[in-house]
VOGU-3710 file (C-alpha; in Angstrom, 3 decimals, decimal comma):
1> xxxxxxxxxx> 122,877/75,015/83,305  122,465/75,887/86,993  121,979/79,518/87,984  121,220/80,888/90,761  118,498/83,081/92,095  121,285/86,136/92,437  122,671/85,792/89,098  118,834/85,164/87,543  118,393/88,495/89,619  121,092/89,847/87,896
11> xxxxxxxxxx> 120,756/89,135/84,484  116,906/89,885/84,510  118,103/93,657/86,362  120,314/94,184/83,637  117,674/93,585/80,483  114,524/95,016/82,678  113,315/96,533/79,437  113,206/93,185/77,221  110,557/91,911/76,157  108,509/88,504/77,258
21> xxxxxxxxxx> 107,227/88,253/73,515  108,242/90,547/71,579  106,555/89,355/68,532  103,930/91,243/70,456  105,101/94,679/69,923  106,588/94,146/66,220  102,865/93,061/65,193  99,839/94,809/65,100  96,700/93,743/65,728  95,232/94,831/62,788
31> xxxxxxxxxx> 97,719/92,368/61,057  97,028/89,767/63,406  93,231/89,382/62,607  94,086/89,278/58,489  96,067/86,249/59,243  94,917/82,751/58,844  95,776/81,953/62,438  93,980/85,301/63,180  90,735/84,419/61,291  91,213/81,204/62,699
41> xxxxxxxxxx> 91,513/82,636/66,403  88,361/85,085/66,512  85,846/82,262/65,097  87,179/79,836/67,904  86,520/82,678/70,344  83,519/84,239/68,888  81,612/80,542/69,626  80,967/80,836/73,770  78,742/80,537/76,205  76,768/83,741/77,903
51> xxxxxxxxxx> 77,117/82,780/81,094  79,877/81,781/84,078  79,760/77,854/84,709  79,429/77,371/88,280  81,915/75,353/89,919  80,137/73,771/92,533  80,858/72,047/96,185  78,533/69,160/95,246  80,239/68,705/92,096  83,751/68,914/93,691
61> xxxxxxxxxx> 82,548/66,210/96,097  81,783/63,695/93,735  85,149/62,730/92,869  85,105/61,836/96,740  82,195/59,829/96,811  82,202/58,334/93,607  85,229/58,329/91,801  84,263/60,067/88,516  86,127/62,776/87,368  83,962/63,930/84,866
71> xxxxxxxxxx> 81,587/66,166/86,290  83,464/68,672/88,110  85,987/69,256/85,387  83,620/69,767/82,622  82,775/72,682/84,634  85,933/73,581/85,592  87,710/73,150/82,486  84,506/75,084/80,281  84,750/77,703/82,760  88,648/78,659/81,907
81> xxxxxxxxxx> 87,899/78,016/77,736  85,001/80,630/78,306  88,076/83,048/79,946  89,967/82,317/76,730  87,213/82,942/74,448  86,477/86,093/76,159  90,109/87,018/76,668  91,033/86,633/72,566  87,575/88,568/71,617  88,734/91,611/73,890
91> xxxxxxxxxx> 92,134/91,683/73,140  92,984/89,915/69,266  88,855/91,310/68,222  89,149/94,955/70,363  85,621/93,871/71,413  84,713/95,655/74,771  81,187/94,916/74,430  82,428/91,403/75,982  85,048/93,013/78,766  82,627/92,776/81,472
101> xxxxxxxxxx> 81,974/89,067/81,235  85,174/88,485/80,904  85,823/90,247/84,373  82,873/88,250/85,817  84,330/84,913/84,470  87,784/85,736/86,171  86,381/87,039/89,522  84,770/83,341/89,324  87,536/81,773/88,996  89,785/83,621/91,735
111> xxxxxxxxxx> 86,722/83,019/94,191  86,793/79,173/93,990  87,897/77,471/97,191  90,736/75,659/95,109  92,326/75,590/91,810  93,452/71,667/92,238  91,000/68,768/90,705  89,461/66,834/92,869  91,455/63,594/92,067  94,914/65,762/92,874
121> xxxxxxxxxx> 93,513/66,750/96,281  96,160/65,350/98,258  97,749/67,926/100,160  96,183/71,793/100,924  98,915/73,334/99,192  99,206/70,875/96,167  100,059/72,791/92,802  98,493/70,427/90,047  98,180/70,670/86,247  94,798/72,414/86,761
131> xxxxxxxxxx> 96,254/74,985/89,430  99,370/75,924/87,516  97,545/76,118/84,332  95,173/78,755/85,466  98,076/80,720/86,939  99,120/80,866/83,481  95,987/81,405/81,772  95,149/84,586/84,116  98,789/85,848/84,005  98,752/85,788/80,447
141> xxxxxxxxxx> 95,397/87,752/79,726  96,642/90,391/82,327  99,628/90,455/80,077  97,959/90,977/76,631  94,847/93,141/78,001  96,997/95,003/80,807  95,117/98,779/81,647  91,795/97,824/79,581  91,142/95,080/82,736  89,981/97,043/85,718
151> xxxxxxxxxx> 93,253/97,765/88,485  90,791/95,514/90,796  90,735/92,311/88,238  94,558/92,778/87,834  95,246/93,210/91,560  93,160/90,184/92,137  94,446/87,954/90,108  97,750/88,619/91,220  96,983/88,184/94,741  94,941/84,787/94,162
161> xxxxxxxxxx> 98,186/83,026/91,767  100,740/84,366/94,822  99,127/82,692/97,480  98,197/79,592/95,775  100,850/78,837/93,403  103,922/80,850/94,130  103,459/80,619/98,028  102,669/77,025/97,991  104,998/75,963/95,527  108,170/77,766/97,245
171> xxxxxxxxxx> 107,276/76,844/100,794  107,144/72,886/99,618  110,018/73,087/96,733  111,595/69,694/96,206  108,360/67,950/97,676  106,301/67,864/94,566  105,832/64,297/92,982  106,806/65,980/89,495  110,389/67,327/91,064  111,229/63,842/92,327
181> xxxxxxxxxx> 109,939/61,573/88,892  109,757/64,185/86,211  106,754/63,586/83,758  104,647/65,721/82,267  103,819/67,212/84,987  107,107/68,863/85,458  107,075/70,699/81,941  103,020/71,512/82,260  103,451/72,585/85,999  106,829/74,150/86,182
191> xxxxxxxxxx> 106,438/75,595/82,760  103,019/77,139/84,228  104,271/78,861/87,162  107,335/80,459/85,020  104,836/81,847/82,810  103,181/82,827/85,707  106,144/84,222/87,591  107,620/85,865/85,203  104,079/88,125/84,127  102,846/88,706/87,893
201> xxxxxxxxxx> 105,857/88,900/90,695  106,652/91,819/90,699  109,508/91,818/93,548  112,113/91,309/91,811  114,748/88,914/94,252  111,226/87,042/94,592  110,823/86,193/91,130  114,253/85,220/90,749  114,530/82,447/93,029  110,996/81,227/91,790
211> xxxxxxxxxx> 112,592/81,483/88,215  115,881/79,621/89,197  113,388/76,944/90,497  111,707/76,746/87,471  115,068/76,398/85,716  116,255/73,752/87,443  113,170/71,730/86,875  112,681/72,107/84,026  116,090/70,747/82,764  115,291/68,093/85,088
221> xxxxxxxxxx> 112,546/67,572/82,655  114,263/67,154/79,513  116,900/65,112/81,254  114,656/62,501/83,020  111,447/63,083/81,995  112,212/61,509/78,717  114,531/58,464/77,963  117,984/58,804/77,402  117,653/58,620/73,576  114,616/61,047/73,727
231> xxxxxxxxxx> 111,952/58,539/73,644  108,458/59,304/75,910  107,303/56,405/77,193  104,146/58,311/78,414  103,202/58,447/74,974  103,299/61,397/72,278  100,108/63,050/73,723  102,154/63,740/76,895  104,918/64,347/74,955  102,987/67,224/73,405
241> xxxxxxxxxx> 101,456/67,948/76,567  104,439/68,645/78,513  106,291/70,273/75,760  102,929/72,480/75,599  104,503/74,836/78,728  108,269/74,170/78,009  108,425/75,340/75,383  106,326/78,485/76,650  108,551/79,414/79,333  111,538/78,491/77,914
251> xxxxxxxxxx> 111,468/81,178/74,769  109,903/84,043/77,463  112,397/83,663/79,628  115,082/83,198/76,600  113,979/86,770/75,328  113,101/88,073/79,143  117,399/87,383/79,661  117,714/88,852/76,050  119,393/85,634/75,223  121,231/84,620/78,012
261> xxxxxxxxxx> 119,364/81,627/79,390  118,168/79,478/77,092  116,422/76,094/77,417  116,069/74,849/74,316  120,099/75,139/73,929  119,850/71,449/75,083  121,802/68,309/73,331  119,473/66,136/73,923  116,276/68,078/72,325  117,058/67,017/68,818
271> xxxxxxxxxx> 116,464/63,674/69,800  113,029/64,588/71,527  111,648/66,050/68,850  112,429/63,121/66,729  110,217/60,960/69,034  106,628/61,733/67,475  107,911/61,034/64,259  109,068/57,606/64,728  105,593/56,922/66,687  103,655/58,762/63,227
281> xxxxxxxxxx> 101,559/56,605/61,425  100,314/59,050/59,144  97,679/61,259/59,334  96,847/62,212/63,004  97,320/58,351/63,728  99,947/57,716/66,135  101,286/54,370/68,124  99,227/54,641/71,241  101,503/53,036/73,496  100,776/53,765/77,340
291> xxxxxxxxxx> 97,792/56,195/78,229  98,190/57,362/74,211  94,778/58,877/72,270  94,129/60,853/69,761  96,335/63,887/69,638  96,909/67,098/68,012  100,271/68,559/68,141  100,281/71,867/68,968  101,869/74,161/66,104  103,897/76,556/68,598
301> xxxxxxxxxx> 105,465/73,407/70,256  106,355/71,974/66,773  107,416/75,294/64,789  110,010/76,148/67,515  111,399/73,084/68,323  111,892/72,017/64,224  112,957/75,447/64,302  115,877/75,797/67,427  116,603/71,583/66,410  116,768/71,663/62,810
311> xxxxxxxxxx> 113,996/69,091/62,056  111,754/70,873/59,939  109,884/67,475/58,966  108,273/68,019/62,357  106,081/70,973/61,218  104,058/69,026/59,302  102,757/67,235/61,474  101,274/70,380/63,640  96,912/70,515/63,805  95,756/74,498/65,353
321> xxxxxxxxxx> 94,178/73,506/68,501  93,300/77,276/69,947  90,648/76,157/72,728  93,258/73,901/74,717  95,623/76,937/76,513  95,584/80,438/76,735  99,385/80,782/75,843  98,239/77,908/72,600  96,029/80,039/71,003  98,512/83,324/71,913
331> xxxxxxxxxx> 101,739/81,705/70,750  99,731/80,164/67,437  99,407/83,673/66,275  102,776/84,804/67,023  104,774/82,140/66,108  102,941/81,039/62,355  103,569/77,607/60,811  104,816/77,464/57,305  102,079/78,023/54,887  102,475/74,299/53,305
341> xxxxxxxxxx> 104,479/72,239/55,096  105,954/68,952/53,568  104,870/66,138/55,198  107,447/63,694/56,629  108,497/60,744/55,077  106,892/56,992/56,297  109,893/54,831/54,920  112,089/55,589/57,941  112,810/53,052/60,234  113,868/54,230/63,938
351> xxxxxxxxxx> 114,959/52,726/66,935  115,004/53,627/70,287  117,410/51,435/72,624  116,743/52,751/76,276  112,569/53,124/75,557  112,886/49,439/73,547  110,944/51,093/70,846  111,438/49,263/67,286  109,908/50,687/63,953  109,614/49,018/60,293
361> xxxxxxxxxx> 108,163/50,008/57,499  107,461/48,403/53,947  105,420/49,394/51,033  102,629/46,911/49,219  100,816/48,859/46,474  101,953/51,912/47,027  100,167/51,312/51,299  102,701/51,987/53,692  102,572/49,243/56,139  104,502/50,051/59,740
371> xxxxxxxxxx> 105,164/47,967/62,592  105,796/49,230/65,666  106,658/47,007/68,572  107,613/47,711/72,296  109,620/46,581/75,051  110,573/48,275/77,945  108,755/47,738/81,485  105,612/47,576/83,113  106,241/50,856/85,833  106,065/53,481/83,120
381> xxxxxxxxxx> 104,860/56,671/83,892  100,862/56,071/82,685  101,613/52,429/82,384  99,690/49,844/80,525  100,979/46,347/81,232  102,098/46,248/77,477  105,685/44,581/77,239  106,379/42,726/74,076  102,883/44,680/72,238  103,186/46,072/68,424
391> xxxxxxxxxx> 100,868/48,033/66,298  100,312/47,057/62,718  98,920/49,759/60,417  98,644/49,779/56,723  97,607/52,602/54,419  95,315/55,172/56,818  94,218/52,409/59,077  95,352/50,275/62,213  94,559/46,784/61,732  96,296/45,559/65,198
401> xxxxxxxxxx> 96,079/47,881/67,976  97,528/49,040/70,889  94,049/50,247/72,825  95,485/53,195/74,127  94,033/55,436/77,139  90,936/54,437/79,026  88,307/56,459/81,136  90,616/58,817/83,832  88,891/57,274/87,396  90,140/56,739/90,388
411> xxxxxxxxxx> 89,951/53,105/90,309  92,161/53,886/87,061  94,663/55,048/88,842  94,591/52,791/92,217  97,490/50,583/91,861  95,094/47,270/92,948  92,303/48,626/90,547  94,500/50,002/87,210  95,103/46,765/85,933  92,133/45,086/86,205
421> xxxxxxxxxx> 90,920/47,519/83,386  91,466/46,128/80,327  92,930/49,317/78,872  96,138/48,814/81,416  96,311/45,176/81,917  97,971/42,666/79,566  94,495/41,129/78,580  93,608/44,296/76,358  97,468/43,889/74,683  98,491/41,748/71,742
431> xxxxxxxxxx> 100,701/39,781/73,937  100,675/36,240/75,303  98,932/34,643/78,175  101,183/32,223/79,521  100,097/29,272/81,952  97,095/31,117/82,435  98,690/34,384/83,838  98,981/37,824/82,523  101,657/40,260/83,022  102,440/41,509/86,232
441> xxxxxxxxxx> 103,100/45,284/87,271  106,116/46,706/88,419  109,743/47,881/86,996  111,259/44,516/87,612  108,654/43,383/85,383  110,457/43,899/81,826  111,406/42,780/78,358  114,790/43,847/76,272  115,082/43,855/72,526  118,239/41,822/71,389
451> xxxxxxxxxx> 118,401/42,363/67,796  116,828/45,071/65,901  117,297/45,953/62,291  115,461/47,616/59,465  113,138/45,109/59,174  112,642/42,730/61,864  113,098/42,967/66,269  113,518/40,470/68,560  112,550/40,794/71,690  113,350/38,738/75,231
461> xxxxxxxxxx> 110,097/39,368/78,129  109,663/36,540/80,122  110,445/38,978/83,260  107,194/40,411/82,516  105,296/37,846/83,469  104,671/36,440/87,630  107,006/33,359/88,749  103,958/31,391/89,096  103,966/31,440/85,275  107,213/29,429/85,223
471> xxxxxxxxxx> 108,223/30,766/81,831  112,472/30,104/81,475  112,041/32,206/78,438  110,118/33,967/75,992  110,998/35,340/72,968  109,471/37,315/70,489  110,326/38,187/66,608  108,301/39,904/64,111  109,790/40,758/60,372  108,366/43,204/57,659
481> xxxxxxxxxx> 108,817/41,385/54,116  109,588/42,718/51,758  106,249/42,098/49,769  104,344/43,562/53,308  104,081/40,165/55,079  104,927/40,308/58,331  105,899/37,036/60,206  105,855/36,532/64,263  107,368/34,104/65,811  107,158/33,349/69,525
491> xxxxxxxxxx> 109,271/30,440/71,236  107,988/30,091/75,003  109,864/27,627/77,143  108,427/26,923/80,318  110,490/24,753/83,707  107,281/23,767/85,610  103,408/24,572/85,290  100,941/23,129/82,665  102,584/24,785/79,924  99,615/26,446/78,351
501> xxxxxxxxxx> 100,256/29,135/75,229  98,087/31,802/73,994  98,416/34,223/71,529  96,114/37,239/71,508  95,350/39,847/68,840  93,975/43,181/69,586  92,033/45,033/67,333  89,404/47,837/66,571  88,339/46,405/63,133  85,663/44,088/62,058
511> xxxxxxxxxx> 87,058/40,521/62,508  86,211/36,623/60,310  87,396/33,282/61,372  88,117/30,758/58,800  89,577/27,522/61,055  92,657/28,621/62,003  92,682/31,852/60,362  91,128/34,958/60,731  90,814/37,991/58,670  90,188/41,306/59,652
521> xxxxxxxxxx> 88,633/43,864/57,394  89,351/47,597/56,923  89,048/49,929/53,824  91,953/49,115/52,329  91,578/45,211/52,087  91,879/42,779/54,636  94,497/41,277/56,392  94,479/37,507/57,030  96,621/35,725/60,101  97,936/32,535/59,802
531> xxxxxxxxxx> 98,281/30,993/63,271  98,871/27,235/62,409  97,358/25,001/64,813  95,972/26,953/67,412  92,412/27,246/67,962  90,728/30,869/67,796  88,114/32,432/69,216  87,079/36,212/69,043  85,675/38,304/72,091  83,382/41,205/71,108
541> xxxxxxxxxx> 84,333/43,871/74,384  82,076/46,382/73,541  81,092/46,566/77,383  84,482/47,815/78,919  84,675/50,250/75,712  81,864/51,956/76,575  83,047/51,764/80,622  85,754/53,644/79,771  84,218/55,794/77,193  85,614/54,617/73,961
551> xxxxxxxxxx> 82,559/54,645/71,150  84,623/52,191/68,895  83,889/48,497/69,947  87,387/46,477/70,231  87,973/42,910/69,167  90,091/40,309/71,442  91,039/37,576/69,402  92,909/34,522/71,057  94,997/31,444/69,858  95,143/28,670/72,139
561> xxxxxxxxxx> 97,950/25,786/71,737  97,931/22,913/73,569  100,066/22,341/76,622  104,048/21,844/75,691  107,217/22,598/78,008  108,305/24,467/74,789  105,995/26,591/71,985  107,601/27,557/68,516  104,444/29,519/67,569  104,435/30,819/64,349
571> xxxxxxxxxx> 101,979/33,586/62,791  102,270/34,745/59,271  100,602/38,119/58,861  99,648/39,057/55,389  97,492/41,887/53,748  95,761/41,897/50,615  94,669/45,305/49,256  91,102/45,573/47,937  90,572/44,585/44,048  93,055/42,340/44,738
581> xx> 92,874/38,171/44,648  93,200/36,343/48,397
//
């Protein structure tokens, strides 16, 4: 879809008098506050502090002189959930007795020297996540609250997201990082300033070309920002995360053009929003492949993609999350989940080709058992070094792990620092060490899956490893039994070197050695691994968990073989559930 700043001019003159949400004028808010979502919505915002964080120069700074992150945006970020608190009390609650700290807490915020984090500061007229999101935020509670905000608030506000978002971003166009390798960022920052632009500019040519921007991006998002077959390799937190403003934007500016652009008219969206439910493990337990954590998916970004995609199984796997975004908790009102959504079903297998995502499931006892394994390459947007890793879980548990995310730092994003933290590096991945060397980084750095079925992959990744590992090939294939075993089976062939294997297990359960085998223990029963001859040994790693912040402690088990110019290794996985005989 390309259109250009005079037609967008044209077709936005023409409908002047639709609506950006015009769920907002068919509902009252009478009926809003009876609703769930509604109840839901005023006891979030009812909970918040009495008084304006200060953002501070000495907190700012000690990104700068320290690397952590954390300080500054605790502030920062509980600063802009007090101005949604605030913001859904006055407007959803009609509660004026909290209208003037709500001014106070926006004044704050237009008065800071700079919307950016300090880890984005890299150029003076930089438009982060942080920025663009509180462009949105502020545009959207002058929106809902319009006259009952003092003419001075509004004025402000309008004046502060001009110069620092709309001015920046259109003097530097096409020299953002997230216009030239869409992530995330694209959808969360282009998605902001549309919001943005489309509540505040109010020249109308102006608006228009930032719009046709916003456009363009933004289908540069869905088109490279994802895989071709819909896959995220960033992981289905970012894939929620970037949806989070897509979405947004997409549906105001849909009814803004009273119909005639639309977004999520997009071929390739159905297979998107099939992505978090091949990564689903049930529950809120996902695959946490690449900087992956916990997530929540957010209920407007589910409902109207199942909805404009046809994949209502999607809906059900929604969790409210009103504190995260102005426009969440806004859009969670106006745009209701099904009362009782069926849950999606676990059986499904799913494949994606260009991510080299493989999924299996089986059934023991009535425990679904799913593994997930991975391919792909080690220059990933939010890379781990992770080629050739799986995740094993069974029931409501993950027995073999990928770790997931680790503690956002500087050094955690320095190329010659990132994967020497064992949440990015190979060493914190259930995948081989081979002649002593772990993976290396880099996009030539890769594996390729070469057979995939139902219930078994097959896998190719000696590129992923350094030359000075003289591997002439590796190979990896893991089956799902029938009766929930799951074999692996690694052949490693190496042309020079000592020829040293080992296998390594990740995981964040309690773990037994018995010889050669080891058991680890969860609430359903225990699974036991088989690994022949090798010789294990388990590494408690409790110290770089709590480095990066993780309270869980996670287990490193290894399997050393002796040194061969070929390994046929051999690992027979099998889980028995509890009352049951070993």
């Amino acid at each position: 879809m390309n259109v250009s700043p005079e037609r967008l001019y044209q077709t936005l003159t023409a409908h002047r008098e639709a609506p950006l949400l015009p769920e907002l004028a068919a509902l009252s808010l009478a009926d809003l506050r009876r609703t769930p979502a509604g109840e839901q919505a005023l006891a979030w915002a009812a909970d918040h502090a009495n008084e304006v964080p200060q953002t501070t120069y000495t907190l700012y700074r000690e990104y700068l002189h320290t690397g952590a992150r954390g300080g500054y945006q605790q502030v920062c970020f509980g600063k802009r959930e007090l101005l949604r608190k605030l913001a859904m009390a006055v407007w959803l609650g009609e509660d004026s007795r909290k209208l003037d700290l709500l001014c106070d807490v926006i004044w704050s915020i237009c008065e800071e020297t700079t919307w950016v984090l300090p880890a984005h500061e890299v150029f003076v007229w930089n438009v982060d996540l942080t920025a663009a999101e509180t462009a949105s935020d502020l545009a959207l509670v002058v929106h809902v609250l319009d006259e009952r905000l003092p003419l001075e608030i509004r004025n402000r506000v309008q004046t502060e997201v001009r110069k620092r978002i709309f001015d920046n971003y259109m003097e530097h166009a096409g020299l953002f990082g997230y216009e030239t390798q869409p992530t995330n960022w694209t959808g969360v920052c282009m998605g902001s300033i549309g919001e943005a632009a489309l509540v505040l500019e109010s020249d109308p040519r102006r608006q228009a070309a930032i719009l046709a921007k916003v456009i363009e991006q933004l289908q540069n998002y869905l088109e490279n920002g994802f895989a071709e077959d819909g896959a995220c390799t960033e992981g289905v937190g970012y894939w929620n995360y970037g949806l989070l403003h897509f979405v947004a934007c997409a549906e105001m500016l849909r009814s803004r053009a009273d119909g005639a652009i639309d977004l999520l008219d997009h071929p390739k969206l159905k297979s998107i929003a099939r992505f978090p439910l091949a990564m689903w493990l049930g529950g809120q337990n996902y695959a946490t492949f690449s900087d992956a954590g916990a997530v929540k998916l957010l209920p407007h970004v589910t409902t109207r993609i199942a909805q404009r995609t046809d994949t209502p199984e999607l809906i059900a796997l929604a969790q409210p999350s009103p504190g995260s975004r102005f426009v969440v908790a806004l859009l969670d009102l106006l745009w209701p989940m099904p009362p009782e959504p069926d849950l999606p079903d676990l059986s499904g297998p799913a494949y994606y080709a260009a991510a080299g995502i493989a999924r299996c499931v089986s059934r023991l006892d009535g425990l679904p058992i799913i593994l997930i394994g991975k391919a792909g390459h080690n220059a990933e947007p939010h890379n781990h070094n992770d080629v050739g890793s799986f995740v094993l879980h069974i029931g409501d548990t993950t027995y073999l792990c990928d770790p997931g995310a680790g503690r956002y730092t500087r050094d955690y994003f320095l190329p010659e620092t990132r994967y020497d933290n064992l949440f990015c590096g190979s060493q914190g991945h259930s995948v081989p060490v081979a002649d002593g060397l772990r993976q290396a980084p880099g996009p030539e750095c890769r594996g390729a899956m070469t057979d995939v079925a139902e219930d078994h992959f097959t896998l190719r990744f000696e590129q992923a490893y350094p030359d000075d590992a003289h591997l002439a090939r590796l190979e990896r294939t893991m089956s799902l039994q029938p009766d929930g075993r799951v074999e692996l089976r690694d052949v490693a062939r190496f042309d020079g070197g000592s020829g040293g294997f080992r296998e390594v297990f990740m995981t964040w359960r309690d773990v037994r050695t018995d010889g050669s085998k080891l058991h680890i223990l969860g609430p359903e029963g225990q699974l036991c691994l088989d690994t022949g001859s090798g010789r294990v040994e388990v590494e408690d790693l409790r110290d770089a968990c709590e480095a990066n912040g993780r309270s869980e402690t996670l287990m490193r088990v290894t399997v050393d073989y002796p040194p061969a110019t070929e390994h046929i290794v051999k690992t027979t996985i099998a889980f028995t559930p509890k009352g049951n005989s070993a």
